[in-house]
C-alpha positions in Angstrom: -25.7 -109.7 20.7 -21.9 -107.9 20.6 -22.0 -104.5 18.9 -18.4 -103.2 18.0 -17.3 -99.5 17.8 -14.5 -98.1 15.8 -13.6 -95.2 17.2 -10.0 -95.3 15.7 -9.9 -91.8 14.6 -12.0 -90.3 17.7 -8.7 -88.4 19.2 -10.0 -85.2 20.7 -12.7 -82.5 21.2 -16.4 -83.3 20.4 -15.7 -86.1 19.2 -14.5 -88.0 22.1 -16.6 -86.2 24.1 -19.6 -87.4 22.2 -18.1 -91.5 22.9 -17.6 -91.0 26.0 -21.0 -89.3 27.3 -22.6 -91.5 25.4 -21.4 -95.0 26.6 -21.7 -93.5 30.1 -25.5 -93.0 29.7 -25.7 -96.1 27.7 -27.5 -99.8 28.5 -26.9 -102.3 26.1 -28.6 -104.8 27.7 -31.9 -103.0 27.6 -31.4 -103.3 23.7 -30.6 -107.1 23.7 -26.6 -106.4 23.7 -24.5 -108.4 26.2 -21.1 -106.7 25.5 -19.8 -103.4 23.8 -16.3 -104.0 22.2 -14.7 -100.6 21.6 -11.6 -99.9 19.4 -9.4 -97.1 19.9 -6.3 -95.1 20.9 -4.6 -95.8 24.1 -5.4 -92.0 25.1 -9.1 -91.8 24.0 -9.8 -95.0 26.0 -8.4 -93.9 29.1 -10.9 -91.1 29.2 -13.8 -93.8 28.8 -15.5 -95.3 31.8 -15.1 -98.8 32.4 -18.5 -100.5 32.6 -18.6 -104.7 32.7 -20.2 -105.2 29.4 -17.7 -102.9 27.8 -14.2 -104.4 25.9 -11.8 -101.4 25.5 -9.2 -102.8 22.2 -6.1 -101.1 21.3 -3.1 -101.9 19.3 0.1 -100.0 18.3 -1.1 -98.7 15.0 -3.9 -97.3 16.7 -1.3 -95.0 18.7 0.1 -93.8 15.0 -0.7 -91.6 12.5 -3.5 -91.9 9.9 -1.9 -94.1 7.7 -1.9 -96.3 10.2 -4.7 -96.0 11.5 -6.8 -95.7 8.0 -4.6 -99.2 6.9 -5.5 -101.3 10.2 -8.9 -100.0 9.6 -9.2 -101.0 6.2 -7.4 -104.3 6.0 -7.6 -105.5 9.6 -11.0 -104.0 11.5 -13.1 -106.5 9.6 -11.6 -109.8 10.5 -11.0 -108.6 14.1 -14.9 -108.0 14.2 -15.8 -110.9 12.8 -13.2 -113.1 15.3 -15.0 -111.1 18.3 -18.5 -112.0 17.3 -19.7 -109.0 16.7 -23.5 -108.7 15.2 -23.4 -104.9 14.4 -20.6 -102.2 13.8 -20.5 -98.5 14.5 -18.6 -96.6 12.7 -18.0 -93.4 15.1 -15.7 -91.6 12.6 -18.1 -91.8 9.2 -15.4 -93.3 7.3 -15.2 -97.4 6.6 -13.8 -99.0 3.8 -13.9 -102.6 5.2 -15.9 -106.0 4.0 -17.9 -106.1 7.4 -21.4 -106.2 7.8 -23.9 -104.7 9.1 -22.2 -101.2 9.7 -23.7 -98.6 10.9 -21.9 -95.1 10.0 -22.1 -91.5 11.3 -22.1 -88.8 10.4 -20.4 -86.1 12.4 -19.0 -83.6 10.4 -21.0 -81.2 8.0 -18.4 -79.2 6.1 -17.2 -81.6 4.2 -20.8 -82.0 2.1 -21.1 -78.0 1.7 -19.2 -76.6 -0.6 -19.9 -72.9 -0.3 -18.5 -72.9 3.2 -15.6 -75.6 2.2 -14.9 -72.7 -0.4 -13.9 -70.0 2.2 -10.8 -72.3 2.6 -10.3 -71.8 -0.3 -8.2 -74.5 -2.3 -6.3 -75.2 0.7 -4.6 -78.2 2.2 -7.4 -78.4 4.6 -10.3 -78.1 1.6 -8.6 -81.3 0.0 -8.8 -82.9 3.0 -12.3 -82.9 3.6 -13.3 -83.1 -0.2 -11.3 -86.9 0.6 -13.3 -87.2 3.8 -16.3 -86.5 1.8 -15.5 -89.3 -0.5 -15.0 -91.9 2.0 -18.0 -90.8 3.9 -20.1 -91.3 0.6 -18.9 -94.7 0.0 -19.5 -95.1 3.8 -23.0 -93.6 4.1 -24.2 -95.3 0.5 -22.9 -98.9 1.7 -24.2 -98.5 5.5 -27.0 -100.9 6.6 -27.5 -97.4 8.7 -25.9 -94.0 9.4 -26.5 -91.7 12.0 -27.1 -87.9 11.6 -27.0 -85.4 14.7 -30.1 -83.2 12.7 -32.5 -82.8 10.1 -30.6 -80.1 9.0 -27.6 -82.3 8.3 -29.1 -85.2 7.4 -30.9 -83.5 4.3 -27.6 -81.6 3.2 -25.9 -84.9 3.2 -27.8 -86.7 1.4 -28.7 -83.6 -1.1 -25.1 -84.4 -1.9 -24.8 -87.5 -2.0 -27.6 -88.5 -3.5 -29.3 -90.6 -0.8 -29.1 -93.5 0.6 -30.9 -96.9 1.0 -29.6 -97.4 4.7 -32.3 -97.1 7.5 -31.0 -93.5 9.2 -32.1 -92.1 12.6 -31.9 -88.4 13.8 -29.9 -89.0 17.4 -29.0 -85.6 19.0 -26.4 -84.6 21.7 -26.8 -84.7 24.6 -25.9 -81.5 26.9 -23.1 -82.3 30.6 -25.2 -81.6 33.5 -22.8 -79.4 34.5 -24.0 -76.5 32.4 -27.4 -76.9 33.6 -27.7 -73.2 35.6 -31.5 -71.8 35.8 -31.9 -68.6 34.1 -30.9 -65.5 36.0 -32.9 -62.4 36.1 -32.5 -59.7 33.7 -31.7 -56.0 34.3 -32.6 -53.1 31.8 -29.8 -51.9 29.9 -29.9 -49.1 32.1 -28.5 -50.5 34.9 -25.3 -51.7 33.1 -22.4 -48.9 32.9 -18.7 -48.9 31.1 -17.7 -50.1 34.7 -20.2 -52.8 34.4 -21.0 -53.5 31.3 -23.3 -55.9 29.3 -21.2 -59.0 28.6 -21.7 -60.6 25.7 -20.0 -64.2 25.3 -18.9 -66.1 21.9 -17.6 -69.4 22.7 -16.0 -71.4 19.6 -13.3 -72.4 17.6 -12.2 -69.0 15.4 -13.2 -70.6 11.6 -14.0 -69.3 8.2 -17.1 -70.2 9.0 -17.6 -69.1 12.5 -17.7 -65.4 11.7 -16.2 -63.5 14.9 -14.8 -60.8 12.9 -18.6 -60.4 11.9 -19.6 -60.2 15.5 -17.0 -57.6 16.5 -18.4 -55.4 13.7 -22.1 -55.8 15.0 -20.3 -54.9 18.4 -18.1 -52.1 17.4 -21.8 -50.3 16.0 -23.5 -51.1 19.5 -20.4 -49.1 21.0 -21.1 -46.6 18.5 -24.7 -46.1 19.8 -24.0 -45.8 23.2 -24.3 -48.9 24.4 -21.9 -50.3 27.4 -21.0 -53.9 25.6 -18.1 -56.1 25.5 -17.3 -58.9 23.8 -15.7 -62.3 25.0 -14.7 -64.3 22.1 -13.7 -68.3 23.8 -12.0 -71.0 21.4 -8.7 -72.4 20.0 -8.4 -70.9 16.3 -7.4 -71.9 13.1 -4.8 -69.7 12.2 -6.1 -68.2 9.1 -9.1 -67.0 10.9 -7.5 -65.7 13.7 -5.7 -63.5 11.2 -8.8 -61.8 9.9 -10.4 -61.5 13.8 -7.3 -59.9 14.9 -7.0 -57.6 12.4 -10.7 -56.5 13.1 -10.4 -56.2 16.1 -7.4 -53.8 15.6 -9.4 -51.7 13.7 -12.6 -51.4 15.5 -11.1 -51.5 18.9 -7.4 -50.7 18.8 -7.2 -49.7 22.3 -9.2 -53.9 23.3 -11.4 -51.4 25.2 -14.3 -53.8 24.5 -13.7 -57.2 22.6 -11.2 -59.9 24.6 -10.1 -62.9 22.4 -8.9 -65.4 25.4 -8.3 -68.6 23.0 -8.8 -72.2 24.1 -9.8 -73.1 27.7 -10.8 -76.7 29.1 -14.2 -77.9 28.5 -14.7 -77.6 32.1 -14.2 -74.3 32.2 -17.2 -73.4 30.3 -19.9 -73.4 32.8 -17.8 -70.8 34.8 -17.6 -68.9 31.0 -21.5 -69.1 30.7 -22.4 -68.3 34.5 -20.7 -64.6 33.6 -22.4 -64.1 30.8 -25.3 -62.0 30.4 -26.2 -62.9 27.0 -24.2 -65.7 24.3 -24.2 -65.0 20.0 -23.7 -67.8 18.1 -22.4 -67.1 14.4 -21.4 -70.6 13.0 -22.9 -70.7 8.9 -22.4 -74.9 8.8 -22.9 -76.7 12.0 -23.4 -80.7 12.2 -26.0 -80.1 15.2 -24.6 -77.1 17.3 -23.3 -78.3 21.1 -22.4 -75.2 21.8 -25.9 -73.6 21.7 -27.4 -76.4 23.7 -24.4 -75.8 26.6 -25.8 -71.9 26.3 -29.4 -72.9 26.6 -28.7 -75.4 29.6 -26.9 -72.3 31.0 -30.1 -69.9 31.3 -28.8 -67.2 29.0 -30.3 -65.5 26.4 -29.2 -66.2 23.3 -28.6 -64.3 19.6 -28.1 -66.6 16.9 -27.2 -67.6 13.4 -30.3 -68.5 11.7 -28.4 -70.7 9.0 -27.5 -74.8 8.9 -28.9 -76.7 12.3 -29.2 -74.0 14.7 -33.0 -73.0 14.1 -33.9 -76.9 14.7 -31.6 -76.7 17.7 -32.9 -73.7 19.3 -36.7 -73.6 18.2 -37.9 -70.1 19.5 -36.0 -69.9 22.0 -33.7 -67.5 20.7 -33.6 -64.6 18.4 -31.8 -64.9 14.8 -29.5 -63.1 12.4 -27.8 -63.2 9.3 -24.3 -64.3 10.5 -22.8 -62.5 7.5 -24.2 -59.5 7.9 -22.6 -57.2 10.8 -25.9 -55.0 10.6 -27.9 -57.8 11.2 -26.2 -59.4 13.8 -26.4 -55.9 15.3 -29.9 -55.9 15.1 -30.5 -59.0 16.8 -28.3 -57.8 20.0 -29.6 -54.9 20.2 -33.3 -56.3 20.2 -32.0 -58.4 22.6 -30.3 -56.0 25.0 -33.1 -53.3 24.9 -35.5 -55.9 26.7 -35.3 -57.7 29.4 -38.6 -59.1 29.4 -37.8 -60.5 26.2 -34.0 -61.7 27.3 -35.6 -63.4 30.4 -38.7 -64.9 27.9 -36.2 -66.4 25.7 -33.6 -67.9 28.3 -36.6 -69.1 30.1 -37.8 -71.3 26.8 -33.8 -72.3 25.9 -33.6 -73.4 29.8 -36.6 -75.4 29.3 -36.3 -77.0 25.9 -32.2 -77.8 26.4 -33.5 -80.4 29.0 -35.1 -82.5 26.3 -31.4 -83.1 25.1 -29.7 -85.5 27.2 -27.2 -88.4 26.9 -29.7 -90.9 27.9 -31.7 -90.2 25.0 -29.0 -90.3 22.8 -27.6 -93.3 23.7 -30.8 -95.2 23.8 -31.6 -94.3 20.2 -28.1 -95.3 19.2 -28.6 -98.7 20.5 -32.1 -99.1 19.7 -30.6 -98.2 15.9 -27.8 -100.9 16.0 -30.2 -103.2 17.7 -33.1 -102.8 14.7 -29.8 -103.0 12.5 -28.5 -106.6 14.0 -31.4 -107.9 13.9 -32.6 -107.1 10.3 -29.2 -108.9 9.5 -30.2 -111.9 11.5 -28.3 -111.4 14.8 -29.2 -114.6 17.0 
């Protein structure tokens, strides 16, 4: 069998992380496929490994714009499947509007199917955009012979939305870079920290509406209030709106940035140097598809405060203690909880150390293909 993946509109972040981790770990043949045909921009597929069984594709419209890349999806990804033999398609981005079939879609975006958070974009360019991704993800999802979903969480918000589905779906988690992995470290009493040393407390995301840093600089600012020797590291490229709101708290909390450090976007290789620093990581997010980030914090043996909202309690289990991320008090309450006991800090890292190595990209992949396989076949793959 020859399964084909568009990846046409995979062109950064998680995303291509996600392909590329995944085909890494992957073995088709174990799943009955003899080649992998994989469709994409000149710049994403130079980041995947080549393997034998695999068939990187591009084509100049690939290396253009959405139009162009929505167009040569819609009115050319079919036929090129179909010339290439191809038994099963995956549809990486969620979105397919072609006349192949069997396609498997998934679904890797969450906001677009929630719309109290797509309201704190209010009616922006950005909440039209993913009220159109939502459409074409419906059709997508609602025509699928399967689709893909990262978490139970998002899996019952998306079809709560659209009203369900009568493709075969699978719950296929991330799997976490081995480079994270770091055992837990042991944990000192609050006591032993000091304005010259302080507790470090690390935030690492993209600054969104629906992140809530400014709401973690608040629960900060009271901590300071109380005595306590904590700063804040806030890690992540921003969308500018939000970055407008975080700056302007943390001007008014902490004119003087005695305590809270907003150093933007670094490399994604970066992070494991980010976590090792740490003493403790908060996690705010109110709509998350799965939640990467807290599974790079668990692999990294810190304890963890988090937002008890969207996918991050099925993510975390116990292993973590949980707030209201819209409540600064709360949040508050969580770290401080937290930071007043180290037997409990080095309880909960111990559990988020153990349980992050049940995510890996092995797993992940083998689900995939085990999906697409169960998929072909249904539709009489020889």
């Amino acid at each position: 069998m020859i399964v084909g993946i568009d990846a046409v509109n995979t062109r950064g972040g998680g995303g291509v992380t996600h392909l590329v981790e995944l085909l890494r770990a992957a073995n088709p043949a174990a799943h009955g496929f003899s080649k992998v045909i994989l469709w994409s921009s000149q710049a994403t597929l130079a980041q995947v490994d080549d393997r034998p069984w695999l068939t990187k594709m591009t084509m100049p419209a690939l290396n253009k714009g959405l139009p162009f890349r929505a167009a040569w999806q819609r009115f050319v990804l079919s036929g090129a499947a179909r010339s290439a033999g191809c038994d099963v398609l995956l549809i990486f981005g969620g979105s397919y509007a072609g006349s192949f079939a069997p396609v498997v879609a998934q679904n890797s975006n969450l906001l677009p199917f929630d719309m109290r958070e797509l309201l704190r974009f209010g009616w922006s360019a950005r909440t039209l955009k993913f009220l159109a991704l939502r459409a074409t993800q419906t059709r997508a999802f609602q025509r699928s012979a399967g689709v893909i979903f990262l978490s139970e969480a998002a899996k019952d918000a998306v079809l709560r939305t659209i009203g369900g589905t009568k493709a075969a779906t699978a719950i296929v988690p991330h799997g976490v870079d081995k480079r994270f992995a770091m055992p837990p470290r042991s944990q000192k009493p609050i006591s032993a920290y000091s304005e010259a040393t302080p507790f470090r407390l690390l935030y690492v995301s993209q600054v969104d509406m629906y992140k809530h840093q400014w709401r973690v600089v608040e629960a900060v600012a009271q901590l300071r209030a109380e005595g306590l020797p904590v700063t804040l590291e806030l890690v992540g490229a921003a969308y500018p709106p939000a970055l407008e709101i975080l700056r302007a708290t943390m001007h008014r909390v902490d004119p003087a940035g005695a305590f809270v450090k907003y150093v933007g976007g670094v490399m994604h290789t970066d992070l494991p140097a980010r976590y090792a620093g740490a003493d403790m990581c908060v996690f705010a997010s109110t709509c998350e598809t799965f939640g990467q980030i807290v599974t790079e914090a668990m692999s990294a043996g810190t304890p963890i405060a988090c937002s008890n909202r969207s996918a991050m309690p099925e993510v975390l289990g116990d292993a973590g203690v949980y707030f209201d991320p819209e409540e600064p008090a709360d949040i508050a309450r969580a770290l401080r909880e937290m930071i007043a006991s180290p037997e409990l800090r080095a309880r909960k890292a111990q559990m988020a150390f153990e349980r992050a190595q049940t995510f890996t990209w092995a797993r992940s992949a083998a689900q995939t293909f085990a999906l697409l396989a169960r998929i072909a076949g249904a539709h009489g793959a020889r």
